[in-house]
matplotlib code that plots the C-alpha trace (Angstrom):
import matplotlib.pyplot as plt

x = [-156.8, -155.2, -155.3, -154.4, -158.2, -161.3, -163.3, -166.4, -164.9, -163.0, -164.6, -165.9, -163.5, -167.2, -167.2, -163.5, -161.8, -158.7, -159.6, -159.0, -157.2, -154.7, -154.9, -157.6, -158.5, -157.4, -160.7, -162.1, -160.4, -159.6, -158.0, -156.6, -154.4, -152.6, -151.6, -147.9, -145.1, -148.3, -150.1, -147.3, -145.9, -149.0, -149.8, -146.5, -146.5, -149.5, -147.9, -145.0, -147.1, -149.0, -152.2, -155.0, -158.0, -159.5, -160.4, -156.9, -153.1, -149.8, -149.4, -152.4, -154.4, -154.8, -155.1, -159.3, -159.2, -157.2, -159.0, -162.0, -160.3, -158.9, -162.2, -163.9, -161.3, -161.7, -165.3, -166.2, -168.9, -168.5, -168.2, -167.2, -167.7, -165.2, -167.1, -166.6, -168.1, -170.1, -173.3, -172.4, -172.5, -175.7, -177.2, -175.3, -176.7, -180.2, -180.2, -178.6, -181.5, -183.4, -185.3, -186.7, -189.6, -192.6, -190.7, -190.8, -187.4, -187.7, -185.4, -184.1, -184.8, -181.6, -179.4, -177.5, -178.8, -176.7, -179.3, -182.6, -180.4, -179.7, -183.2, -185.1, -182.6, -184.0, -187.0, -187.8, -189.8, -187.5, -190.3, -188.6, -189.0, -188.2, -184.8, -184.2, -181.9, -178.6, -179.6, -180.3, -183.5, -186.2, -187.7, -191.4, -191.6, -190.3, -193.6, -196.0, -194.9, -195.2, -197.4, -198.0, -195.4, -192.8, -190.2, -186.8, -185.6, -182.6, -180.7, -177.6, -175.2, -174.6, -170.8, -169.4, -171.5, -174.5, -178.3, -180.9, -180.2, -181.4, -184.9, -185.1, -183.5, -186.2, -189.1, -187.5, -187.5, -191.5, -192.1, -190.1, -188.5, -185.2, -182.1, -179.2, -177.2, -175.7, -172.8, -171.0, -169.5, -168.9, -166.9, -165.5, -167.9, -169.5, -173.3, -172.3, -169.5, -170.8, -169.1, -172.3, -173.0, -173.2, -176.9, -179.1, -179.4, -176.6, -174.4, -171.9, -169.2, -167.8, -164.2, -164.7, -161.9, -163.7, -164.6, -162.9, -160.5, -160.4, -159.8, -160.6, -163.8, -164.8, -167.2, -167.8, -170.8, -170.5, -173.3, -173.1, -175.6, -174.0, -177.0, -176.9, -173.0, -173.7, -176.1, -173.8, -170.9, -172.7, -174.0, -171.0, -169.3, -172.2, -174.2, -171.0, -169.9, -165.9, -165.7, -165.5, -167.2, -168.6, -166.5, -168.1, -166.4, -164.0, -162.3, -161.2, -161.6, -160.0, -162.2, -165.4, -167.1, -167.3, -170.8, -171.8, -173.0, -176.8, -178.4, -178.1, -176.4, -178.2, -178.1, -175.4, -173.8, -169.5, -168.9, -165.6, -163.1, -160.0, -156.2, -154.9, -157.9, -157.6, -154.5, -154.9, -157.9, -155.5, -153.4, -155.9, -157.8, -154.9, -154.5, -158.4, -157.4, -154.6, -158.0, -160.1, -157.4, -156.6, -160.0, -161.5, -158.9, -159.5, -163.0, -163.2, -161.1, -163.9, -167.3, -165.2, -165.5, -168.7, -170.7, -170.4, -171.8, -174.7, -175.7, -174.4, -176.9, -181.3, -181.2, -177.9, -177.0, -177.4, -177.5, -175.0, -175.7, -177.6, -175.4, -176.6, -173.6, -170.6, -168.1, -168.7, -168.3, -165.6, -165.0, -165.1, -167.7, -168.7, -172.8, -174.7, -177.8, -179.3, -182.9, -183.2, -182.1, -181.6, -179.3, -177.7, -176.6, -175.5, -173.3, -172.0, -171.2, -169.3, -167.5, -166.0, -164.9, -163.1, -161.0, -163.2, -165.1, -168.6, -171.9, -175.0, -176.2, -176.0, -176.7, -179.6, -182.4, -183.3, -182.8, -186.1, -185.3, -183.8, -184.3, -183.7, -186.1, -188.9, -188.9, -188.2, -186.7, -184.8, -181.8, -183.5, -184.9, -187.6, -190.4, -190.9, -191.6, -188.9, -190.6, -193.1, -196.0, -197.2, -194.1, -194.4, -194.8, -191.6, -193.4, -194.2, -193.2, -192.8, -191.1, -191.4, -189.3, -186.3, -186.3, -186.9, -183.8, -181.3, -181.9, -180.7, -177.9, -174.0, -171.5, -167.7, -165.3, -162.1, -159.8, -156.9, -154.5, -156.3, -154.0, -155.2, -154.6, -157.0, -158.9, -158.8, -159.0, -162.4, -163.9, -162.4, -163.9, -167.6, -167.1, -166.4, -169.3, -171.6, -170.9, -171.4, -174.5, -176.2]
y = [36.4, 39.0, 41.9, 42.0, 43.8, 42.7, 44.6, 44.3, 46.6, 49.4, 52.9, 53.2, 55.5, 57.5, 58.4, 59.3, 56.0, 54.8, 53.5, 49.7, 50.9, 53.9, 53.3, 52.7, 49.1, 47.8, 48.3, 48.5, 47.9, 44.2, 42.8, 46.2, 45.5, 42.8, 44.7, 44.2, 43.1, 40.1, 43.4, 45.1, 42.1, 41.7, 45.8, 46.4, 43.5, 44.6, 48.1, 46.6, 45.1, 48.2, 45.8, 48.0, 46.6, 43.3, 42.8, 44.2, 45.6, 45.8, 42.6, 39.8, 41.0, 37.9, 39.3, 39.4, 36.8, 34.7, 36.2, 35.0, 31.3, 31.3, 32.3, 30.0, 27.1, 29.0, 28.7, 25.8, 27.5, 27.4, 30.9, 34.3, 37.8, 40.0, 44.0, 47.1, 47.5, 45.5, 47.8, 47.0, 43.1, 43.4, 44.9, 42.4, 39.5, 40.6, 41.1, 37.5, 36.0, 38.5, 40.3, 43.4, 46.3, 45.6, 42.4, 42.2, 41.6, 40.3, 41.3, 42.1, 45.5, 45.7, 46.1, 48.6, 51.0, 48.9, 46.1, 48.7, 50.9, 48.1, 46.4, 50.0, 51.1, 48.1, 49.3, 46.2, 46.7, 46.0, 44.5, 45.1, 42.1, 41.8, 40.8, 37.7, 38.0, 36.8, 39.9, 37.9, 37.7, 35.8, 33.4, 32.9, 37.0, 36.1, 33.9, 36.3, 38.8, 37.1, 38.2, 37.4, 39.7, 38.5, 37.2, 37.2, 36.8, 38.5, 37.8, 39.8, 37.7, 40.2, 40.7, 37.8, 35.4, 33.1, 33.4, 31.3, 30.2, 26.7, 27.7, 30.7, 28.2, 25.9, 29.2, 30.1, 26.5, 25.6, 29.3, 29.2, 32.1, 33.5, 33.8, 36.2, 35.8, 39.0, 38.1, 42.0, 41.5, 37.8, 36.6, 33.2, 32.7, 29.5, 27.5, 24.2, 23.1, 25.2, 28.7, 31.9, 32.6, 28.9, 28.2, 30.4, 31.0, 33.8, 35.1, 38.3, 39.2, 42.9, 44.2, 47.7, 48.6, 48.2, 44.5, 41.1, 41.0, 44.2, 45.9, 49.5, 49.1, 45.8, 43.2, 39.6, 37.8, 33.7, 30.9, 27.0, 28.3, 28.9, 30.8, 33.3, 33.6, 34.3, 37.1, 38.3, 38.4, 40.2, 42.8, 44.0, 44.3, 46.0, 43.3, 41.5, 38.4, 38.0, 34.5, 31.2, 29.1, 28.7, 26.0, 24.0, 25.5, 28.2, 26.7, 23.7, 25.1, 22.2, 19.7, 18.9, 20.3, 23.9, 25.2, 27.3, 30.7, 31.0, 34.5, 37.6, 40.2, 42.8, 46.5, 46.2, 48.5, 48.9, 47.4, 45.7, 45.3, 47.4, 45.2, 46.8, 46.1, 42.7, 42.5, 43.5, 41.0, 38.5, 39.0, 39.0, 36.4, 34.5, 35.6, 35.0, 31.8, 33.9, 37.1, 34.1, 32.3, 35.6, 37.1, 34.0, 33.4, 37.0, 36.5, 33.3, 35.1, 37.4, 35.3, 32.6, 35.9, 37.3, 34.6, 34.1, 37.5, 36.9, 33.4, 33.2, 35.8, 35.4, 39.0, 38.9, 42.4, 41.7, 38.9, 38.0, 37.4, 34.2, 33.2, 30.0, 27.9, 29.4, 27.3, 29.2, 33.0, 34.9, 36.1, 39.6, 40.9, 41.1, 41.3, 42.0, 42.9, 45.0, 44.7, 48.6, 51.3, 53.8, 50.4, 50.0, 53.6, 53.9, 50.4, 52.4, 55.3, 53.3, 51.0, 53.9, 55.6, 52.8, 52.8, 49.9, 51.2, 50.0, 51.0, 50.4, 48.1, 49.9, 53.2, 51.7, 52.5, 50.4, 50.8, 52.1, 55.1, 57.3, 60.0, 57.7, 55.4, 57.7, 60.1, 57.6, 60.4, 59.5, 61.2, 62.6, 65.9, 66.1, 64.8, 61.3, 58.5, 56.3, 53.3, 52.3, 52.0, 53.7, 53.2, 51.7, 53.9, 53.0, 55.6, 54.1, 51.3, 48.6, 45.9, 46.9, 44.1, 45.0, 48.3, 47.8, 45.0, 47.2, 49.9, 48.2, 46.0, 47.0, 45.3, 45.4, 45.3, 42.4, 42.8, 40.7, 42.9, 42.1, 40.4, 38.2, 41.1, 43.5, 41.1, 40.4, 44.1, 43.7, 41.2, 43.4, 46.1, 44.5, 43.2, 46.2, 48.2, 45.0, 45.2, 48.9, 49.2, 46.1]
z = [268.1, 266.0, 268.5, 272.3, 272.6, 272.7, 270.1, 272.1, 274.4, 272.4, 272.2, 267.8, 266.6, 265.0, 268.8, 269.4, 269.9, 267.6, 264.5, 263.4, 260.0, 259.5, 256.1, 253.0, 252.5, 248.8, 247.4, 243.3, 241.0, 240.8, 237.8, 237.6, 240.0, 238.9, 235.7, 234.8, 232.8, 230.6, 229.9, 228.6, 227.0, 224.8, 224.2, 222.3, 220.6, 219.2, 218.6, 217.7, 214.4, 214.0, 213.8, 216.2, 214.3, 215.1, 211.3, 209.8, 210.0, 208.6, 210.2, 210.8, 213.9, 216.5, 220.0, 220.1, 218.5, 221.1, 224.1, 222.5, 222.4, 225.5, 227.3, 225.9, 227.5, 230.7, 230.9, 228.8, 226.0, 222.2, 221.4, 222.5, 220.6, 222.1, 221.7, 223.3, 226.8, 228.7, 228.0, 224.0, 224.8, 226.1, 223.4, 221.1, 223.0, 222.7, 219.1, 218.9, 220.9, 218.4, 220.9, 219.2, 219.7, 222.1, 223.5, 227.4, 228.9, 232.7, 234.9, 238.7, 240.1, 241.7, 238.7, 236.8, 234.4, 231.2, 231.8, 230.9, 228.9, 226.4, 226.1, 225.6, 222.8, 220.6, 221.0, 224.1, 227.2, 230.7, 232.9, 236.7, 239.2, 242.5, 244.0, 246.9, 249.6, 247.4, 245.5, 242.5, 240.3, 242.2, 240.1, 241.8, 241.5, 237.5, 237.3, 238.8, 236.0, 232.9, 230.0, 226.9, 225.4, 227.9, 225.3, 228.0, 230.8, 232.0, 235.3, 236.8, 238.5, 241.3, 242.6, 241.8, 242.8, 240.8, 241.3, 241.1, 237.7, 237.7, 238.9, 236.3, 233.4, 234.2, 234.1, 230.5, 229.0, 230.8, 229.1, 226.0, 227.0, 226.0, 228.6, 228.7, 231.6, 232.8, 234.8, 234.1, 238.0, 238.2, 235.1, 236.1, 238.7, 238.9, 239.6, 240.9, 239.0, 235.9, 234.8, 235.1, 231.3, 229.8, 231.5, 229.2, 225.3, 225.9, 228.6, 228.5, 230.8, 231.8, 231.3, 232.1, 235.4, 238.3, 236.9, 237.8, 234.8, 232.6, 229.4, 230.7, 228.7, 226.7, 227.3, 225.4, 224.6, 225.1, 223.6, 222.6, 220.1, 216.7, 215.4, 218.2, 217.9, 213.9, 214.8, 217.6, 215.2, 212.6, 214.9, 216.6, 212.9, 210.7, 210.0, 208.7, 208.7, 208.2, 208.5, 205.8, 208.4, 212.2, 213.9, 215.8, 219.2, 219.6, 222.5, 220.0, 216.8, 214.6, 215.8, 214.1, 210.9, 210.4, 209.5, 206.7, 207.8, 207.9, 207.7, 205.1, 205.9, 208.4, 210.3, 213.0, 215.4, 215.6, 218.5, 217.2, 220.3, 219.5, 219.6, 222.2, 224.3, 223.3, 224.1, 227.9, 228.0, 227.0, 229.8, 232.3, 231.1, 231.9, 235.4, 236.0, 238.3, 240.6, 241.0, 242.3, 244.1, 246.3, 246.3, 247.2, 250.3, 251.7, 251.5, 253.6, 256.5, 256.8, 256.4, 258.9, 261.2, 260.4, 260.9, 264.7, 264.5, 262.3, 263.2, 267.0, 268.5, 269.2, 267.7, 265.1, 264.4, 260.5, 258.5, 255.4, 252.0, 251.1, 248.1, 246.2, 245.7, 247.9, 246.7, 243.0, 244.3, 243.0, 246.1, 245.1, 247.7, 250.8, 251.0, 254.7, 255.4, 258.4, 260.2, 259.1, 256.9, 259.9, 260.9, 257.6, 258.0, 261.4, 260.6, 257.1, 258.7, 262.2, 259.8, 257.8, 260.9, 261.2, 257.6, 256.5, 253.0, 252.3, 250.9, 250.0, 247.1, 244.3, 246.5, 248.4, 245.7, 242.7, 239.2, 238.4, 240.7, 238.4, 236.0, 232.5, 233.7, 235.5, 232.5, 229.2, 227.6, 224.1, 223.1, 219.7, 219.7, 217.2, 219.7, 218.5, 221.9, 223.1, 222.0, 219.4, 221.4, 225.3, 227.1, 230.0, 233.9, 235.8, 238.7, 241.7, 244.0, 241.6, 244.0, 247.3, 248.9, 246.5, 247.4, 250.9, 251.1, 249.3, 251.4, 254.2, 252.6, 252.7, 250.2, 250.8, 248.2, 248.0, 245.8, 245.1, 247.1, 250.2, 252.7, 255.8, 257.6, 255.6, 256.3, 259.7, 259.7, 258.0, 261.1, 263.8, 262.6, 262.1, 265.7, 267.3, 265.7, 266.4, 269.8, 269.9, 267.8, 268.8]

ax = plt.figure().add_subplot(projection="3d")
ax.plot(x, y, z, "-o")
ax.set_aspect("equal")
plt.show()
């Protein structure tokens, strides 16, 4: 035992006993912390050649292009379209599966605004479903709410680890639906062997800071599908397309036949991703394996001591996260849920007495639960609707179990400057408050 008391029988520092931590945990901010002498390395370079633009410079630009490569190696797909956030890949991932106005788009109710944001700017309908207990899509829910404008289906691959993704692949092919994986929080996460993002018609990844490798901002969209990279590619760079030829896989781009481009030229967006970001992305891209390795360690120590707690008792005082293939989570998180919500806040506000930072998913509500969404208000001014046709009424309890599980679940943040003692820390303080709180 790492402490000469039992934390069953210390005092919670919320009621005046001693804290377990003096100081903050390492939490947020992930790949951001192992930013250092690679970063730097690649970022002058790139000043160094005055080359800032993806597409040209006083000398030949190469940085976006070799993060796009290199990801591709990393997590075995064909192509890569490096962009500008995570909220612009998802936009250019639905105009490469070419979802456009009055197409329903399927997805979890326990997401982030990006996911609706993107699919209602193309003039798409988000259709919310209910989340499971992983926190991931749940694919019977996806069945009940299919129409005959469904046209997508759009799953978020929630901190760091997989969902269901075989089941809802299988819905979309029996359907022949569309799926964009959106693995924002779990880039080099995998589903049994197989990296989040190659399962669907499209996947797209996060770099913004808080994410598990970062740019600042940037995002990337990945396919095997050459016509959905072409209409990717074109869309991020005005309806452009800059290249002689589609190899037939980034990753090995001298192997095989290159492929003439297909489509005419059409309206795009400028979502180009900048050199410098680029070159940062580089860099991490290369660390991605060290994030994991020490994420994933940290992470262990504390479900090793958690789950005496949740599976050891007739009454557990929570449960933890039922993640669908362990082995493939990032480790990033931490995910527990609580019998109540008045529980889930009493164990939030105990743990944080004790130094150890956690919160509810996504603040407890679901996406649907906010003013963008509840209002469909556009950003023009001259009166016109948000979409073509009667939008749709987000009012309401649309999935009642998804908003009754998040408001009693608690994630915890690991970052890869956890040590085993944070995160020892981590089960003495759950332990304590378990025993206290019942």
């Amino acid at each position: 035992m790492w402490t000469v008391t039992d934390p069953a029988r210390e005092r919670l520092a919320i009621d005046g006993g001693a804290p377990v931590r003096s100081r903050p945990l390492p939490t947020g901010f992930l790949g951001m912390r192992l930013i250092g002498d690679e970063e730097r390395a690649e970022v002058l370079a790139v000043l160094e050649g005055r080359s800032l633009s993806r597409f040209s410079g006083m000398t030949p630009p190469s940085r976006v292009n070799d993060f796009e490569r290199e990801l591709c190696r990393r997590l075995g797909c064909r192509y890569a379209v490096a962009v500008t956030s995570g909220t612009a890949a998802l936009e250019t991932a639905l105009i490469g599966l070419g979802i456009g106005p009055g197409d329903e788009v399927i997805m979890p109710a326990l997401n982030f605004i990006s996911s609706p944001e993107a699919v209602l700017r193309l003039g798409a309908v988000p259709v919310f479903a209910e989340a499971d207990t992983g926190f991931g899509l749940d694919p019977d829910d996806v069945v009940a709410r299919l129409t005959p404008r469904t046209r997508a289906i759009m799953p978020v691959h929630i901190h760091g680890a997989a969902c269901r993704i075989d089941a809802l692949v299988d819905i979309a092919r029996r359907h022949g639906l569309r799926l964009l994986e959106n693995g924002a929080w779990s880039c080099g996460a995998q589903f049994h062997g197989q990296a989040v993002g190659t399962f669907g018609d499209a996947g797209m990844h996060s770099f913004h800071g808080v994410k598990v490798i970062t740019a600042g901002e940037g995002g990337v969209v990945i396919t095997n599908d050459p016509l959905v990279y072409e209409r990717a590619a074109r869309y991020h760079d005005h309806g452009n397309f800059r290249l002689p030829s589609i190899p037939k896989s980034m990753a090995s781009p001298e192997e095989g036949t290159p492929m003439a481009p297909a489509l005419e030229p059409f309206l795009g967006a400028a979502f180009r991703m900048p050199e410098l970001s680029g070159a940062v992305a580089l860099a991490q891209v290369r660390k991605l394996d060290e994030v994991l390795r020490r994420t994933r360690r940290a992470q262990r120590i504390i479900l090793d001591g958690l789950r005496p707690l949740a599976d050891g008792h007739p009454s557990p005082p929570f449960a933890l996260r039922d993640v669908p293939d362990p082995e493939g989570d990032c480790g990033i998180a931490v995910g527990v849920i609580l019998p109540t919500a008045d529980r889930a806040r009493a164990f939030q506000a105990a743990l944080r007495a004790e130094g150890i930072a956690i919160g509810l998913v996504y603040g407890g509500k679901p996406v649907y639960d906010t003013p963008v969404l509840r209002e469909l208000r556009p950003g023009w001014t001259n009166g016109a609707p948000l979409l073509r046709a009667a939008g749709p009424s987000y009012a309401g309890s649309l999935c009642p179990r998804t908003e009754d599980l998040m408001a009693r679940s608690l994630m915890l943040s690991v970052t890869p400057e956890y040590v085993d003692e944070d995160a020892r820390d981590v089960v003495h303080a759950f332990t304590k408050v378990a025993a206290a709180l019942g």
